[in-house]
C-alpha positions as CSV (number, residue, x, y, z in Angstrom):
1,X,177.1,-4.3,-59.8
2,X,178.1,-2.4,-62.7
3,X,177.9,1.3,-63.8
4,X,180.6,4.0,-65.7
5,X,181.7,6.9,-63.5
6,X,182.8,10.7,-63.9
7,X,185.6,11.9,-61.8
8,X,186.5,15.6,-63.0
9,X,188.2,17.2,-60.3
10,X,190.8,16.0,-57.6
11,X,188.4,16.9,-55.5
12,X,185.8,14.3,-57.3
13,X,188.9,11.8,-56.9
14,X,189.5,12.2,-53.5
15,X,185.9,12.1,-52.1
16,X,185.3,9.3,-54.3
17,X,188.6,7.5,-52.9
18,X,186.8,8.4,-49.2
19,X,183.3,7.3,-50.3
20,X,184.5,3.4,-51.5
21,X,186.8,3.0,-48.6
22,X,184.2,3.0,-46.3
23,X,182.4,-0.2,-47.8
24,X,184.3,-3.9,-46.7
25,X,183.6,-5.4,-50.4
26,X,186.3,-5.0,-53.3
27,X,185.8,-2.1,-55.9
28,X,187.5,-2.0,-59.2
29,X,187.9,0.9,-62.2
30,X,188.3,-0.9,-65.5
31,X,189.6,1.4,-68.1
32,X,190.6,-0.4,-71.4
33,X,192.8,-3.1,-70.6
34,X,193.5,-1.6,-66.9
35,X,191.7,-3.0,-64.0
36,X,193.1,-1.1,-60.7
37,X,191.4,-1.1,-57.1
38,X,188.8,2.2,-56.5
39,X,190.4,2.6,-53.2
40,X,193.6,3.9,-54.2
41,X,194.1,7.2,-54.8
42,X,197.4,6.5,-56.7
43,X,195.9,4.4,-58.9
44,X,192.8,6.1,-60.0
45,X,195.4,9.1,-61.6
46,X,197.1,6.6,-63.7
47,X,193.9,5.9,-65.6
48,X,192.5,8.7,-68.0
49,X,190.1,11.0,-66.6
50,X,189.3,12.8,-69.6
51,X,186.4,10.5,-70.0
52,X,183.8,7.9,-68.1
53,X,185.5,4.9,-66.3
54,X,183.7,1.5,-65.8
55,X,183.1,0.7,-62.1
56,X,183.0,-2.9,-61.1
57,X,181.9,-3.4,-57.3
58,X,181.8,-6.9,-56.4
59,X,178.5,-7.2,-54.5
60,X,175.5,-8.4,-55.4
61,X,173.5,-5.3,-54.0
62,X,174.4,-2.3,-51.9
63,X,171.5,0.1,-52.1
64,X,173.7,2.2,-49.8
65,X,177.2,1.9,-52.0
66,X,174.7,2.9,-55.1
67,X,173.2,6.1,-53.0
68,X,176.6,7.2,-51.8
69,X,178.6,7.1,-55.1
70,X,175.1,8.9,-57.3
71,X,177.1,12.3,-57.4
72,X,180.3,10.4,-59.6
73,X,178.0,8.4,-61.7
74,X,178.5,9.2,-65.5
75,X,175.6,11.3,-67.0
């Protein structure tokens, strides 16, 4: 499953970070030539917020992953 996210706020990073930790199946944030796992806080600041990130989660489908991260999907 594919889709771009919007994370504005620490707050939006945080409760993102929570949401994708809950789920057993690997998550990754591609940003240009950086790949870096969803489910580290650390990680997610190093990319560049400033604009939509490509979210890589690597199951085939997860109607209850797509339902839970709706409020960061990019607009």
């Amino acid at each position: 499953m594919k889709t771009k996210i919007q994370l504005s706020t620490i707050n939006d990073v945080k409760n993102f970070v929570s949401t994708v930790s809950k789920y057993d199946f690997d998550v990754d944030l591609i940003s240009g030539r950086y790949a870096i796992d969803a489910k580290s806080i650390m990680g997610i600041f190093s990319l560049d917020l400033s604009k939509p990130i490509d979210l890589e989660a690597h199951v085939d489908s997860c109607e209850e992953f797509e339902k839970d991260i709706a409020p960061f999907v990019a607009k």
